[in-house]
Residue, then its C-alpha position, 0 to 999 in steps of 0.5 A: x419439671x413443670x417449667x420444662x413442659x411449660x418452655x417445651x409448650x411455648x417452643x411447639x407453640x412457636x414453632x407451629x406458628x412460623x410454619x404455620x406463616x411460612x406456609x400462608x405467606x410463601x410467594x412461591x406456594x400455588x393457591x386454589x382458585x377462588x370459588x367466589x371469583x372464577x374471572x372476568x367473563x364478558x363484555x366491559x360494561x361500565x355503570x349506565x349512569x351516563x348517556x356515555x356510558x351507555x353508548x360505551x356499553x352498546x359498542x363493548x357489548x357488541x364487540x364483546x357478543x355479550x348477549x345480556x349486557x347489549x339489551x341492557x342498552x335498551x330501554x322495554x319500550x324501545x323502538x327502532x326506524x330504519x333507513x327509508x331505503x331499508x324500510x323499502x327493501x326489508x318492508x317484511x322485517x319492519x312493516x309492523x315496527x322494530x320493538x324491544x322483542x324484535x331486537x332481543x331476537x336479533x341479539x340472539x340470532x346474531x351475537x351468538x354466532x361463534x363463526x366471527x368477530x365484530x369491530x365498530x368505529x364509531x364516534x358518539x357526537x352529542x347533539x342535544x344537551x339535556x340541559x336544551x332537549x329535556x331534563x333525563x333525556x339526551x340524543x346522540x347522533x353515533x357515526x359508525x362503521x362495523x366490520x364483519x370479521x368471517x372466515x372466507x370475507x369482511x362485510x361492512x357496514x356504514x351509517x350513523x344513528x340518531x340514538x335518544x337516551x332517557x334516565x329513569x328514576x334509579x339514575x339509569x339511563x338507556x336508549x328508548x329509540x334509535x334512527x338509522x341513516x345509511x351513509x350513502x345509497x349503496x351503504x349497508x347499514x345497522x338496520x340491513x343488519x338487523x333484518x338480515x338476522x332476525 
């Protein structure tokens, strides 16, 4: 009788694990989400241990309109100089210089219009090696073209930008300034961007 309940123990036993495995390990069971990782929200941002990396970030954050990840490029004490052009013509938006709070407000103005979508070409050509320009610092020159994708008409603009990069002491680097050049005269550039949306 005792050994009967024993093998009847070790049955149930059994039995509750295989349906206990079946229920975990069945590919056609559904699931509750994952809490802890609802998905990938954003732009696909790389680590900023790369004058590279950086510059990869700047066009997927844009892109991507991901507020956060786009100041992230930029260093606290950065500072941008517009076209000579453009500096004449929205003298009011850069008499005074372009700093970090000037572009945090155009980043805010601009990226989180839901109305478009941006696309840059562009093509990041190193220009000075750290190595001949200063150890933890580096200068790209980034040729680009950014389409304006609204509803009615594409708006584009086209120069290039001198983009100087700098690492910190946690191997992180970040653009401390930017130089903007129009392609051409009659070019809309980066900078008439920025001052169109601040």
């Amino acid at each position: 009788m005792k050994i009967g309940f024993q093998i009847a123990g070790i049955i149930a036993a059994l039995c509750a694990g295989v349906v206990f495995l079946y229920s975990c390990n069945n590919p056609f069971s559904t699931r509750e989400p994952d809490p802890r990782n609802p998905g990938s929200t954003g732009a696909a941002i790389k680590p900023p241990n790369s004058p590279e990396n950086v510059i990869d970030n700047l066009k997927a954050s844009f892109e991507g309109l991901s507020i956060q990840d786009y100041l992230d490029v930029f260093n606290e004490d950065f500072q941008f100089n517009p076209d000579s052009e453009d500096s004449l013509e929205y003298e009011q938006d850069f008499v005074y210089g372009w700093n970090y709070e000037n572009e945090m407000e155009f980043a805010q103005n601009f990226l989180q219009r839901n109305n478009f979508k941006p696309d840059i070409e562009g093509s990041p050509v190193e220009i000075f090696a750290s190595y001949s320009y200063k150890p933890g610092q580096d200068m790209y020159q980034y040729n680009y073209k950014i389409f304006i994708n609204l509803s009615e008409k594409t708006e584009t603009y086209e120069g290039y930008s001198w983009l100087f990069l700098r690492e910190d002491t946690e191997g992180k680097w970040s653009v401390y300034r930017w130089v903007d050049f129009r392609l051409r005269k009659s070019s809309l550039s980066w900078g008439v961007l920025r001052a169109q949306h601040i």
